[in-house]
N, C-alpha and C positions, 0 to 999 in steps of 0.2 A: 924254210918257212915253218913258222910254230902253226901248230891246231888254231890257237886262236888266232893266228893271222889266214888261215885260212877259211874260218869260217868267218871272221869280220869280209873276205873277198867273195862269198856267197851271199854276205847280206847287201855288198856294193851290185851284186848284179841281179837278187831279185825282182829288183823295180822292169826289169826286161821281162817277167813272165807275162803269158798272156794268159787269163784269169779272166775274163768278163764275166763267168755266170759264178764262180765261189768269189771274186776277189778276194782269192788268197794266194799272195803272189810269192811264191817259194825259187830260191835262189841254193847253188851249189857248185864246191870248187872240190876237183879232186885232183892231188899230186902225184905227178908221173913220176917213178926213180929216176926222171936225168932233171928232175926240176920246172917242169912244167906243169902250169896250172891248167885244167881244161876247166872250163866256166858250163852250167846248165840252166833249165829254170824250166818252171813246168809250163806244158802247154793244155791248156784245155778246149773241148769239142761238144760242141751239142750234146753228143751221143757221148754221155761222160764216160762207159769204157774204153773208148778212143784216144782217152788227153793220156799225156806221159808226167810222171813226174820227174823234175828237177834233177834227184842223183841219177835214174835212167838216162835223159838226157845226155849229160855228162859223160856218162860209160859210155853211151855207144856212141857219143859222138867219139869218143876217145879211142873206142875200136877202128870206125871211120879212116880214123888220123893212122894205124898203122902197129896202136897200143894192143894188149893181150893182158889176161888174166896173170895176175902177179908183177904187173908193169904200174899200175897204181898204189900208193903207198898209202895214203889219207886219203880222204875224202869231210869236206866242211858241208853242213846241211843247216839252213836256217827254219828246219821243223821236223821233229824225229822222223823217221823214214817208215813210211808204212811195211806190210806185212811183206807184197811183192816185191819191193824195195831191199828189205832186207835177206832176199834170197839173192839179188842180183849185189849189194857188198859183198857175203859169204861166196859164190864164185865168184867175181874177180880177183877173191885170195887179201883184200882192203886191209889192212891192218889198225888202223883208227879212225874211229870215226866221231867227228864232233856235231853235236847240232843244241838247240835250245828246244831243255825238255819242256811240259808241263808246267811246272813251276816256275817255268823262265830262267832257271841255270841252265848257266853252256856246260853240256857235259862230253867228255871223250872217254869212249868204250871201243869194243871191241864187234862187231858182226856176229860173233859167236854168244857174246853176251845178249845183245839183241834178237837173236836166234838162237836157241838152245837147238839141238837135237835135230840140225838144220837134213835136209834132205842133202845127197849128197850122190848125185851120179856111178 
């Protein structure tokens, strides 16, 4: 699967987030190395430091399933990944990650890029 097929499979499943109080409905596919896609989408909660975002979602559900750090290859986000976000690609080891920046280019970087100087256990 390319990046751009994968982040086109995070825009197919945003419509599933639950969003009522942003309706900003964020969708995410991250690729397992044997080829499986694990699908996320953010959830949100009254008490907005409750709700999860989308690529969270995604990872832990993909812990859930049996995955581990270094077992996801990609990850597709249809919105740059916040601050906490980008510390959970950098440990799971993610090696590209696509989303649609700012300007509305699909860009693919790396966790490290988007985390310089990341913390690091």
């Amino acid at each position: 699967m390319t990046d751009g097929e994968l982040y086109e499979r995070a825009v197919a499943v945003a419509g599933r987030a639950y969003a009522p109080y942003s309706s900003f409905d964020v969708g995410a596919a991250a690729l397992a190395r044997d080829g499986r896609v694990i699908e996320g989408v953010n959830v949100e909660n009254a008490a907005y430091p409750l709700g999860i975002c989308a690529e969270r979602t995604a990872l832990a559900r993909a812990v859930a399933e049996g995955y581990r750090p270094g077992d996801i290859e990609a990850i597709g986000i249809t919105a740059s990944p916040c601050g906490g976000c980008r510390q959970w690609l950098v440990e799971f080891r993610i090696e590209r990650v696509t989303y649609r920046s700012e300007s509305g280019e699909i860009v693919t970087t790396t966790p490290s890029s988007l985390l310089p100087d990341t913390f690091r256990f």
